[in-house]
C-alpha positions in Angstrom: 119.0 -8.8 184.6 118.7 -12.3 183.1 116.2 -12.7 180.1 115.3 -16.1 178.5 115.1 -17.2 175.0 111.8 -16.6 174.8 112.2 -12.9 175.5 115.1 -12.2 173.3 113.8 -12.8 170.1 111.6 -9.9 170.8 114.6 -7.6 172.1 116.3 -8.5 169.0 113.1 -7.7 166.6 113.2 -4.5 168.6 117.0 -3.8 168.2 116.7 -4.6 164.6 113.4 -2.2 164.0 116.1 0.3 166.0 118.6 -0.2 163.4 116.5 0.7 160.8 116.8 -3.4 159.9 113.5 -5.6 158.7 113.0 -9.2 159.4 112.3 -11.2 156.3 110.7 -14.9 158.3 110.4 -18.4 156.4 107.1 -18.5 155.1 104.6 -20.9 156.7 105.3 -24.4 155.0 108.5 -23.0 153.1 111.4 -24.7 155.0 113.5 -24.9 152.3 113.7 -20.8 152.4 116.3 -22.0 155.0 118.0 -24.9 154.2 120.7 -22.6 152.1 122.3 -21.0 155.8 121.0 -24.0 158.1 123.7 -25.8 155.8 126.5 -23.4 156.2 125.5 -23.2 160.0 126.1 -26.9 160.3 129.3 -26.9 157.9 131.3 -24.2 159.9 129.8 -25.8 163.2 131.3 -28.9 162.3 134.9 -27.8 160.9 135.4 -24.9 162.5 133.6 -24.2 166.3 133.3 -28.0 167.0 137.1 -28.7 165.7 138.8 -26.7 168.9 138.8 -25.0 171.9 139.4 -21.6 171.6 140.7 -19.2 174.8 140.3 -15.7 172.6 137.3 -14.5 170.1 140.7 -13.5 167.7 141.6 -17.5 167.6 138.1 -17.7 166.7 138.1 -15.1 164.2 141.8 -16.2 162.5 140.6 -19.5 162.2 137.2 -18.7 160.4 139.7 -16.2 158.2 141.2 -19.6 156.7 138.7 -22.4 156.9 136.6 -19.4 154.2 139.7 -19.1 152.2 140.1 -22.7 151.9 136.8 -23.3 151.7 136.1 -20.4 149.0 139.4 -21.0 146.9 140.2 -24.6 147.4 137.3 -26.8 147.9 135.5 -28.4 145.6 131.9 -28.1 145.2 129.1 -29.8 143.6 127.3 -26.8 142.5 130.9 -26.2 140.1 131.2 -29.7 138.8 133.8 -30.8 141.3 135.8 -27.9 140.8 137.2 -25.3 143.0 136.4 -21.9 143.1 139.7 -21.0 141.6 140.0 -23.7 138.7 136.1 -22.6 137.3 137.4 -18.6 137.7 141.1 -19.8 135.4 138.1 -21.6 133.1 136.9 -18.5 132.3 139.9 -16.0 132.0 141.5 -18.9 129.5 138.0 -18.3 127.2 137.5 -14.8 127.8 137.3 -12.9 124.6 138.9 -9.9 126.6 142.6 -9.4 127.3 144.3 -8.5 130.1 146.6 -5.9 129.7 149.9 -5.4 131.5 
């Protein structure tokens, strides 16, 4: 049996309520209560599922593997001053007051 959009957003609410899972929606007038994911959506749209054509969910799954580390290691974002993840977490071991021991 074939069911439309419109009738799967209430199978999911219904699988979700199932799961023991609650729906939190945007707020009427609140779009911005989305824009953090809609971005991400569109970034790993755009460098990831657009980028190729993949024949097995695992290709899809080992490329999303690096494009996070890359993204979560060696990119850098605005949010850090330009910096990657990894330069702002060696910023603060070098002015940590506690010492790592070995």
């Amino acid at each position: 049996m074939y069911y439309g959009p419109e009738f799967l957003g209430e199978a999911f609410t219904e699988w979700a309520k199932d799961q023991g899972m609650a729906i939190q929606y945007i707020q009427p007038g609140q779009p911005n209560q989305n824009a953090y994911i809609e971005r991400f959506n569109r970034t790993f749209r755009e460098e990831v599922l657009d980028q190729y054509l993949f024949r097995r969910l695992e290709d899809v799954r080992e490329a999303a593997w690096w494009w996070m580390l890359e993204y979560n290691e060696e990119r850098p974002h605005d949010s850090l001053g330009d910096l990657t993840p990894a330069e702002v977490r060696q910023q603060y071991e070098e002015s940590s007051t506690f010492a790592l021991c070995a």
